[in-house]
C-alpha positions as CSV (number, residue, x, y, z in Angstrom):
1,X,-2.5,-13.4,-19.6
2,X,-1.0,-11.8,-16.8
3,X,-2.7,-11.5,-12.9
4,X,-1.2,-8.4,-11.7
5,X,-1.7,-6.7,-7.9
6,X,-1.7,-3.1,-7.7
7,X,-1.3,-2.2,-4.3
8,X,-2.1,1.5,-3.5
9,X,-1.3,3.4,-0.5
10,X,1.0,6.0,1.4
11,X,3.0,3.2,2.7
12,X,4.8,5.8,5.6
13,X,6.5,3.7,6.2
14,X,6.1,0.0,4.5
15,X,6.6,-2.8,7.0
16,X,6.3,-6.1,7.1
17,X,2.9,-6.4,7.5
18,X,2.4,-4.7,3.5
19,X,5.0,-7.2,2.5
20,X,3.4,-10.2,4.2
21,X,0.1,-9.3,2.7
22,X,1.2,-8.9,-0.8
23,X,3.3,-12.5,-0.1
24,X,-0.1,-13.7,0.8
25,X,-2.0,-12.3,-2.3
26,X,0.5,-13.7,-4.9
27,X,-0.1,-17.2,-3.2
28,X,-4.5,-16.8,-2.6
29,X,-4.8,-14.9,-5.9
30,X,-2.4,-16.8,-8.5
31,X,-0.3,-13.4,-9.4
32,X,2.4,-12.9,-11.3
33,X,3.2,-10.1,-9.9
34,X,2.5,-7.2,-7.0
35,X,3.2,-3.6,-7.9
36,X,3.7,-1.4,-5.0
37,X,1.8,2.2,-5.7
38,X,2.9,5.0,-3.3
39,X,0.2,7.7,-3.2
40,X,1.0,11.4,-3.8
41,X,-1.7,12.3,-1.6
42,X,-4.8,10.0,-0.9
43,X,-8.0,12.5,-1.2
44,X,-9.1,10.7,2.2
45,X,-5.4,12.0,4.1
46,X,-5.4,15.3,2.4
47,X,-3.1,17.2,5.4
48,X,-1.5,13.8,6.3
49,X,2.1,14.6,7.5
50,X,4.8,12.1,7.0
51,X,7.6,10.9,5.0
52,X,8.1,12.9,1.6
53,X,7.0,10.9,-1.6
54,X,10.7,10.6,-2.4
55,X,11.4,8.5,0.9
56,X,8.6,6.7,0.7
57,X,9.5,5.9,-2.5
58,X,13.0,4.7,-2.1
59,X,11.7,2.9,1.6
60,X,9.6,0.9,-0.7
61,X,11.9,0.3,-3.3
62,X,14.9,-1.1,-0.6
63,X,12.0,-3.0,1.1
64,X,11.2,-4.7,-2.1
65,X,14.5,-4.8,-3.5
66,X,15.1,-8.9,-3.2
67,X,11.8,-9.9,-4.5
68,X,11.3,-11.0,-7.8
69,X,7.6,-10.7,-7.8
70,X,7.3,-7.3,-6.4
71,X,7.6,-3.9,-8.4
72,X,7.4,-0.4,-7.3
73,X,5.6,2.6,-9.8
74,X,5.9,6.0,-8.8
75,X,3.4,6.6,-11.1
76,X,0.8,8.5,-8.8
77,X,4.0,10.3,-7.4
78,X,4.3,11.8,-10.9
79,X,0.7,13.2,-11.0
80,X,-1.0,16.2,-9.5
81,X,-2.1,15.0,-6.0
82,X,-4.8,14.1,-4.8
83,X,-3.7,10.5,-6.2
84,X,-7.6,8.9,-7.6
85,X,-7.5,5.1,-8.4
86,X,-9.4,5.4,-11.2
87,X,-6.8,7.7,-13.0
88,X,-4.7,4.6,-11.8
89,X,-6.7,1.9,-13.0
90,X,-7.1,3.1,-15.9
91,X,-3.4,3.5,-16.9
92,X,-2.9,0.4,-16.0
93,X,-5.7,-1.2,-18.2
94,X,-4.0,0.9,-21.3
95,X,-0.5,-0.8,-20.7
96,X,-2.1,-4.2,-20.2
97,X,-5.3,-3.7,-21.7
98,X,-5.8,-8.1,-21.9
99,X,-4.2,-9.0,-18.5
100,X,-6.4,-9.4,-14.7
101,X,-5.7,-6.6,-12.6
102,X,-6.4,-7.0,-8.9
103,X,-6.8,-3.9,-6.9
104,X,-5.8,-4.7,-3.3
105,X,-7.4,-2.8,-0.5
106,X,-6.9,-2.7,3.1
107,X,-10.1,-3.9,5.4
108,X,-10.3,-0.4,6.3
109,X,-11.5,1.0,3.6
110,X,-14.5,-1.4,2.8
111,X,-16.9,0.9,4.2
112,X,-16.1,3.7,2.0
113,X,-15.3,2.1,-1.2
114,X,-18.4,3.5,-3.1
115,X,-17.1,6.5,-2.1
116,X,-14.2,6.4,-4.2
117,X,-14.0,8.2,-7.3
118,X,-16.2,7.3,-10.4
119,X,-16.5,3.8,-8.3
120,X,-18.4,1.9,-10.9
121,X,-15.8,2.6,-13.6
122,X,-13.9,1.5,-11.4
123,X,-15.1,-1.8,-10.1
124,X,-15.8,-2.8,-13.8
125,X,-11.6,-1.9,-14.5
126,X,-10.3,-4.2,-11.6
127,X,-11.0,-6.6,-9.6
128,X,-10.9,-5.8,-6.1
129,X,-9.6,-7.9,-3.3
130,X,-9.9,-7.1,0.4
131,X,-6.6,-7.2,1.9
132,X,-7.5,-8.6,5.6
133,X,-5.3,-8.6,8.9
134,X,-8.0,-9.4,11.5
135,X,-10.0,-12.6,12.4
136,X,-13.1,-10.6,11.6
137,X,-15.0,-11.8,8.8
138,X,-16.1,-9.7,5.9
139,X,-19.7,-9.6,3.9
140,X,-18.1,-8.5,0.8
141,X,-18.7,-9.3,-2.9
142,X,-14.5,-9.8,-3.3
143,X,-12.3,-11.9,-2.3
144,X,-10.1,-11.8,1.0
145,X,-6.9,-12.0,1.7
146,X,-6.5,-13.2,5.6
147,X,-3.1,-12.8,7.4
148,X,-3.6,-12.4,10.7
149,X,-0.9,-9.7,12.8
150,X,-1.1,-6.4,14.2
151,X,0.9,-3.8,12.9
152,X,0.5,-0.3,11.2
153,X,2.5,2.7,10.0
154,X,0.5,4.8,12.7
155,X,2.5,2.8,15.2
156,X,5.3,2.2,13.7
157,X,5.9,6.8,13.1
158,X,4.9,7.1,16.8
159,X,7.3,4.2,18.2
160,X,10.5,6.3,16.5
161,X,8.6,9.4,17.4
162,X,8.8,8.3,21.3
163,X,12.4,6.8,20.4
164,X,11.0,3.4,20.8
165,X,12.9,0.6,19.0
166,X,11.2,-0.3,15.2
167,X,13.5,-3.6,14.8
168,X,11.3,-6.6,13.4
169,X,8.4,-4.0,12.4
170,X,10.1,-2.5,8.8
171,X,13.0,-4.9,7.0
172,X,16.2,-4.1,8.3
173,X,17.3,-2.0,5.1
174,X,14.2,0.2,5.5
175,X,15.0,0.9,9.5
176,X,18.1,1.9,8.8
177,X,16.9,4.8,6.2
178,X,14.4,5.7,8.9
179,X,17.6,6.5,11.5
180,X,19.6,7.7,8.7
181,X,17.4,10.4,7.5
182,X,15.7,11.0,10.7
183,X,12.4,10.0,9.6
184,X,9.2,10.5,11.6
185,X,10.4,12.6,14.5
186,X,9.0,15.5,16.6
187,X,5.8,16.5,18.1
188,X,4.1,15.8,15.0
189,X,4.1,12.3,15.3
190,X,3.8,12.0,18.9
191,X,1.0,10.0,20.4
């Protein structure tokens, strides 16, 4: 039986922090494996601007690209957005209908997880964990993943939006397809 992570998000851009995180769940949660999820549009960022799904896409892909136990599906790319993790979660339990499927989640969206869509189909299709960066501790019912740092893709679109170096913040492979196809710039990413 397999343990697989499915981590969702827009990841605009991923950075380290994603990657240290999903490091950190392989290691907490026993997984064989983390698969990266780029959202087409998440129903909670429905005018969102930012990279195009395609960028985001092949960011992930380059920022991923030397780690065995990390995979990339552009599955909810290929759907009608708004992207819904149950239409997710339950492709996933079809392709691997006897494996454990961990659904990892950023602390910020604890609050509104029963808001997600058809939430108790959900819970009872994965097993959440609670992907944590802060020292603040969580009364949840899932487990957490701790990994303390401060980063986000907020800052990291309005650092190259205010032409502020991004070096250390996104792997080196992913910075330079930022500056190659002038990714995040303008007043729409100004702070």
């Amino acid at each position: 039986m397999l343990r697989l992570g499915l981590y969702g998000g827009s990841f605009d851009p991923i950075h380290h922090g994603h990657l240290i995180l999903a490091r950190q769940a392989v290691e907490d949660l026993f997984l064989d494996r983390v698969i990266f999820i780029p959202a087409a549009e998440s129903p909670f960022k429905p005018d969102h601007l930012g990279a195009s799904a395609g960028d985001r896409l092949a960011m992930i892909s380059l920022a991923i690209q030397d780690e065995p136990r990390f995979a990339v599906d552009s599955l909810e790319l290929n759907r009608e957005a708004p992207s819904y993790t149950i239409d997710t979660a339950r492709a996933y339990k079809a392709q691997y209908p006897k494996d454990a499927l961990f659904f990892l989640i950023g602390e910020d969206h604890v609050p509104a997880l029963h808001k997600w869509n058809e939430f108790k189909q959900l819970d009872q299709l994965v097993d959440f964990a609670i992907l944590s960066r802060s020292d603040l501790t969580l009364e949840v019912r899932y487990p957490v993943v701790h990994r303390r740092f401060d980063l986000s893709s907020t800052e990291i679109r309005n650092r190259v939006a205010n032409n502020l170096p991004i070096s250390y913040l996104v792997p080196e492979n992913v910075l330079r397809y930022i500056h190659e196809r002038t990714l995040y710039r303008g007043e729409a990413y100004r702070s």
